[in-house]
C-alpha positions as CSV (number, residue, x, y, z in Angstrom):
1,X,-154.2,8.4,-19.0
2,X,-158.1,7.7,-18.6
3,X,-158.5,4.0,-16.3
4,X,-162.1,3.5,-17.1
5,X,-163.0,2.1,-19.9
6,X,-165.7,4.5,-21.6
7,X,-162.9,7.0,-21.2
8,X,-160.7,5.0,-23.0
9,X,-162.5,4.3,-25.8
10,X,-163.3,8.7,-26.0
11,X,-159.8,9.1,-26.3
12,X,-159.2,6.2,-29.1
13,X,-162.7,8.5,-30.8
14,X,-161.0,12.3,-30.6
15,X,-158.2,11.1,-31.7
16,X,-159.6,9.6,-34.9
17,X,-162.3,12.1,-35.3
18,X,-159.4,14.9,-34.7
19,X,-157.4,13.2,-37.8
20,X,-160.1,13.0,-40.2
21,X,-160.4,16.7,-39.4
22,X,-157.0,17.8,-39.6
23,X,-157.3,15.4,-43.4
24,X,-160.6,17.5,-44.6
25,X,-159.0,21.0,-43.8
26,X,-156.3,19.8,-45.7
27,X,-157.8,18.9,-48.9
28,X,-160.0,22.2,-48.0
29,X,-156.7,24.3,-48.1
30,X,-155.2,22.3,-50.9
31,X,-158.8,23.2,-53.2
32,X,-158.7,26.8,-52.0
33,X,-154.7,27.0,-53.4
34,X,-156.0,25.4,-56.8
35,X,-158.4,27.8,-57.5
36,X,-155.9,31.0,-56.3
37,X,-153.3,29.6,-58.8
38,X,-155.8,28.8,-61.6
39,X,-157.1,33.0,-61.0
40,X,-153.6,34.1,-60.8
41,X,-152.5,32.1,-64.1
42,X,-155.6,33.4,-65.9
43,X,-157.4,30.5,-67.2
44,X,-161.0,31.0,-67.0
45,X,-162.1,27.6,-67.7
46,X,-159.6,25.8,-65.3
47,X,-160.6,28.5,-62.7
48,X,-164.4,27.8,-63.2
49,X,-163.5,23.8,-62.5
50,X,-161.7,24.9,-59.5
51,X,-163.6,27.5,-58.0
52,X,-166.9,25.0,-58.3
53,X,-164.8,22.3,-56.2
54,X,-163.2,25.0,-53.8
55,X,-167.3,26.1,-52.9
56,X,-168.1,22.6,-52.4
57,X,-165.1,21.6,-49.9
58,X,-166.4,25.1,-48.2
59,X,-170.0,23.9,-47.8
60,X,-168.8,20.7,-46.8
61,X,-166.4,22.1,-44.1
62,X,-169.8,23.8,-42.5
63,X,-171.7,21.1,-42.5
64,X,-169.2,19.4,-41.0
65,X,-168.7,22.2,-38.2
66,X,-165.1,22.6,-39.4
67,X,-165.4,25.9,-40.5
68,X,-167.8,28.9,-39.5
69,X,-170.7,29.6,-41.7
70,X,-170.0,33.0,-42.2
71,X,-166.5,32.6,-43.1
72,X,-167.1,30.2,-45.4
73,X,-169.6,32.7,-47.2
74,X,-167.1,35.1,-46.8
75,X,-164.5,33.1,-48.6
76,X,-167.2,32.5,-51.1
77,X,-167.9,36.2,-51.6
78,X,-164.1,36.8,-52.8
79,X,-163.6,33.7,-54.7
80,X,-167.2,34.6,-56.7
81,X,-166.0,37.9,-57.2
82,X,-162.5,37.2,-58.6
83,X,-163.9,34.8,-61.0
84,X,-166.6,37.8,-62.3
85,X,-163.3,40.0,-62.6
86,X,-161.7,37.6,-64.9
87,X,-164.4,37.3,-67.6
């Protein structure tokens, strides 16, 4: 345990900053699983909804440095081109 008190008071910061995380990449996962289920089901309209949502958790988790630029456009890539194979 940290005994000054700037030290302190980083460790009381990760540790919120580290759960707000953990809380975004889980509504990021949780939007990616929508729009998987709405491509599998095969309803276009729900997986339109869901794959415009999923792109902006994506962009989101970028600009929050949560997720790697390029695999967010990767992730991107597939999701676009699963919706163009539906319809």
């Amino acid at each position: 345990m940290p005994n000054i008190k700037s030290a302190k008071k980083r460790v009381k910061v990760t540790a919120a900053k580290t759960m707000q995380n953990k809380m975004f990449r889980t509504q990021l996962k949780t939007e990616m699983k929508k729009y998987e289920a709405a491509v599998a089901a095969g309803d276009i309209a729900l997986a339109q909804e869901t794959y415009k949502a999923a792109v902006k958790k994506l962009d989101m988790a970028v600009s929050r440095n949560i997720m790697h630029k390029n695999a967010a456009a990767r992730k991107k890539s597939q999701f676009t081109k699963k919706l163009n194979a539906m319809g």
